[in-house]
C-alpha positions in Angstrom: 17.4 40.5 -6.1 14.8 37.9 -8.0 17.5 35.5 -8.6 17.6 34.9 -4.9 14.3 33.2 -4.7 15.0 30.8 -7.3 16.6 27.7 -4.8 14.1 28.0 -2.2 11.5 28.2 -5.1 13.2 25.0 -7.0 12.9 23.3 -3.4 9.4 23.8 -2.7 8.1 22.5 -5.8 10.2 19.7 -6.0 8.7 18.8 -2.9 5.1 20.0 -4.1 5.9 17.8 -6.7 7.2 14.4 -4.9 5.1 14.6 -1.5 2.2 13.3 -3.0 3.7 10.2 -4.7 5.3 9.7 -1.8 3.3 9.7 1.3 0.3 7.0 0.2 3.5 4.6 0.2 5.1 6.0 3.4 1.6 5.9 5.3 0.8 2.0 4.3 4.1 1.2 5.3 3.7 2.5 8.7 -0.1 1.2 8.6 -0.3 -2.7 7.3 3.9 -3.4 6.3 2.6 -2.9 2.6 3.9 -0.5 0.2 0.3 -0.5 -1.5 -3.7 -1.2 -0.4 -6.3 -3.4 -1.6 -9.6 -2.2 -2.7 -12.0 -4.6 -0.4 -15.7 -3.0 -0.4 -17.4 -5.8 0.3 -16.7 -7.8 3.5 -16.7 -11.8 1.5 -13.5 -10.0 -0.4 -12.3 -9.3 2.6 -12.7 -12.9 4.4 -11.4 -14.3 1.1 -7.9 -12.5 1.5 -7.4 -13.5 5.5 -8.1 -16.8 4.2 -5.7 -16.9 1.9 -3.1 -15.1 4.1 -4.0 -17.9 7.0 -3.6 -20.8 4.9 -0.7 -19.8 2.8 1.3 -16.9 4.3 0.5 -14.6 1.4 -2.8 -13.2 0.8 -1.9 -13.3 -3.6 -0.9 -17.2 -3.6 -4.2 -19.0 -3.2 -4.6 -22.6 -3.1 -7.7 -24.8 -4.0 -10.2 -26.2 -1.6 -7.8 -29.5 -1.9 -5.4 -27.7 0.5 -8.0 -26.3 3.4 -7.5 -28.5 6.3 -9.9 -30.7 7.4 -10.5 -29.9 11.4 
């Protein structure tokens, strides 16, 4: 009968549904260890952020030309 098709109906669109909130998170885990992406289209944005990562650890907590060591 119809009612038959209603789980396996239910199931795919809950997955049509959760799949693609889902996978961007899944596939930047498995990529860089980050649940999200920055947007870097130029390539100075780009050396900015390893900068930042090298001095401090953490590409979001930037520090001032103060703390860049001398070499």
């Amino acid at each position: 009968m119809w009612y038959r098709a209603i789980p396996s109906a239910a199931i795919t669109m809950i997955a049509a549904y959760f799949v693609p909130f889902y996978s961007p998170y899944i596939t930047n885990m498995l990529d860089n260890g980050r649940p999200h992406r920055r947007l870097r289209p130029h390539v100075w944005g780009t050396n900015l952020l390893m900068r930042d990562e090298h001095l401090t650890g953490n590409m979001y907590t930037l520090k001032g030309i103060e703390d860049i060591p001398v070499s």
